[in-house]
C-alpha positions as CSV (number, residue, x, y, z in Angstrom):
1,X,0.0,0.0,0.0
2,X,2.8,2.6,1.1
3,X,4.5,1.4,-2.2
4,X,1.8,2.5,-4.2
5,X,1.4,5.8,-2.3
6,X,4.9,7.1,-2.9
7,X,4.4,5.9,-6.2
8,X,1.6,7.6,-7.1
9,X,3.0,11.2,-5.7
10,X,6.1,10.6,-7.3
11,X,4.2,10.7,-10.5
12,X,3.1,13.7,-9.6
13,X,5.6,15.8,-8.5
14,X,7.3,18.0,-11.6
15,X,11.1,17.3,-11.2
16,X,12.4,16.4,-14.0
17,X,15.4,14.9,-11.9
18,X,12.9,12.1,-10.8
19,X,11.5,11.5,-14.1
20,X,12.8,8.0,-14.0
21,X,12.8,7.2,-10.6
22,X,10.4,3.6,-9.6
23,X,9.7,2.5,-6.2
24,X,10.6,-0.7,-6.4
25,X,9.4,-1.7,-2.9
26,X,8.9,-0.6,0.3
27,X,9.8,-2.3,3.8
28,X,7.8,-1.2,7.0
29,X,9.2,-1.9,10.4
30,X,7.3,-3.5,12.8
31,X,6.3,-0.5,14.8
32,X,5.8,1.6,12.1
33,X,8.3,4.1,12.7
34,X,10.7,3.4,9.6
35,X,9.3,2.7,5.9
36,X,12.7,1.6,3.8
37,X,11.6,2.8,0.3
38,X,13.5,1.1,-2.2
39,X,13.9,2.6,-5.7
40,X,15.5,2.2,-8.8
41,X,17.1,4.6,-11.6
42,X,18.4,4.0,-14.8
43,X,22.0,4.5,-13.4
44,X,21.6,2.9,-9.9
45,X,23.6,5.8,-8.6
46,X,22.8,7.1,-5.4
47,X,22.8,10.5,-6.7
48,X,20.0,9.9,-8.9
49,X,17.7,9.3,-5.8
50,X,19.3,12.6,-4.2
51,X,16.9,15.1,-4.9
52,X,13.8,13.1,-3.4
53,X,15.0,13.9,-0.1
54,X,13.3,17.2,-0.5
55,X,9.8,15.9,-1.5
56,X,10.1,13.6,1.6
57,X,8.0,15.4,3.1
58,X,5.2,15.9,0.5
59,X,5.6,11.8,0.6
60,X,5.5,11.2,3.6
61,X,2.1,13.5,3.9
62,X,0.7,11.5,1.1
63,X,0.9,8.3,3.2
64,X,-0.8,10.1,6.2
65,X,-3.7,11.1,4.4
66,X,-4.1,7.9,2.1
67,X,-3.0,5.1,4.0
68,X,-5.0,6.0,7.2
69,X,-2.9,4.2,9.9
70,X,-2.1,4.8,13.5
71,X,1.3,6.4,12.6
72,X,2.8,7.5,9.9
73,X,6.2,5.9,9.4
74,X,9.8,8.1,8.7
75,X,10.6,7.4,4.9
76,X,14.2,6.3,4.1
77,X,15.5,6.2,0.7
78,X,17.6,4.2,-0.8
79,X,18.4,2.1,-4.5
80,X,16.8,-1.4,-4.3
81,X,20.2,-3.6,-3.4
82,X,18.9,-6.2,-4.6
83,X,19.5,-4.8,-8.7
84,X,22.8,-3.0,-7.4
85,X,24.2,-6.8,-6.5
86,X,22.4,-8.0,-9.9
87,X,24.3,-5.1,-11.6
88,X,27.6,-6.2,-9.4
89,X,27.5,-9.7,-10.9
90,X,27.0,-8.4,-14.2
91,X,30.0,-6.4,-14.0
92,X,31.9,-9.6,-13.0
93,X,30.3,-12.1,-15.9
94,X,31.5,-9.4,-17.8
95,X,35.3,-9.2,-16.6
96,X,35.5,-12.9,-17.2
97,X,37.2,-14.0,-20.4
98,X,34.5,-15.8,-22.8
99,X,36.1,-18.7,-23.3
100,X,36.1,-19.9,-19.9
101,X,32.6,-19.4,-19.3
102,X,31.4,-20.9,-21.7
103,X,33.6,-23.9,-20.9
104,X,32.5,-23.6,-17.4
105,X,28.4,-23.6,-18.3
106,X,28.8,-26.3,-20.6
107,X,30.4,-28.6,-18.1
108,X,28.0,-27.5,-15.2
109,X,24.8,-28.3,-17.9
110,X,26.2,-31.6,-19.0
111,X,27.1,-32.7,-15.4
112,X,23.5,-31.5,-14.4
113,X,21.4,-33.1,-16.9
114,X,23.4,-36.4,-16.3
115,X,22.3,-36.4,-12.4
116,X,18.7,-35.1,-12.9
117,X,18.5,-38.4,-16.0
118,X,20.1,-40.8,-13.2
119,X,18.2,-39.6,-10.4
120,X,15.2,-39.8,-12.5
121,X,15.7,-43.0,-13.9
122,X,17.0,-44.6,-11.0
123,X,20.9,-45.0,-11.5
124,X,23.6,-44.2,-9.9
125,X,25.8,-41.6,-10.9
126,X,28.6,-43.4,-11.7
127,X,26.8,-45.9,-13.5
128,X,24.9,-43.7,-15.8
129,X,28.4,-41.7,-16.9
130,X,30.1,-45.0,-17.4
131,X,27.1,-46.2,-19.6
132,X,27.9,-42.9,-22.3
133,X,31.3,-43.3,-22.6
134,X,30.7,-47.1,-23.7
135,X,28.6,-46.0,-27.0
């Protein structure tokens, strides 16, 4: 609901530095004092998120009026982490040389399919390697 909210007034505030700002999620303590607004940009830089800082208050108004609970929470920005470490293991597929990962994901399928095919059709492990090499 809170996610909505700020989303929602974000929309309508005319900053053109927020233009492409989401909320990606929100996370509400327990006794409502803290909401942990998680948002995204198209750089995931924090100073992309900087200047909503001073609509926190229209925001956090918003959610008074709207969401009608017993307190309204503090708002806390911040980029989503979970798409900064997404962007971080990007960054490191990326430094690795091509060769080796595709080495290294062809192995890891073959290995795999041969374990889910023996699990499935009952074999052991060993047997069912030993069986393909024989062909």
């Amino acid at each position: 609901m809170i996610r909505q909210i700020v989303a929602d007034e974000l929309r309508r505030i005319d900053d053109d530095e927020l233009q492409f700002v989401s909320v990606t999620g929100v996370d509400v303590d327990r006794d409502l004092f803290r909401a942990h607004v998680f948002l995204a940009s198209p750089d995931l830089h924090p100073d992309d998120i900087e200047p909503i800082h001073a609509h926190g208050k229209r925001l956090r108004q918003a959610v008074a009026r709207q969401a009608r609970l017993r307190k309204t929470p503090e708002l806390a920005f911040a980029i989503d982490p979970g798409l900064l470490q997404g962007t971080r293991v990007d960054q490191i597929l990326s430094e690795q040389p091509p060769a080796e990962a595709a080495t290294a994901a062809a192995a890891s399928d073959e290995s795999g399919w041969r374990a889910d095919y023996n699990s499935w059709a009952g074999e052991d492990a060993s047997d069912g390697a030993g069986s393909s090499e024989e062909e």
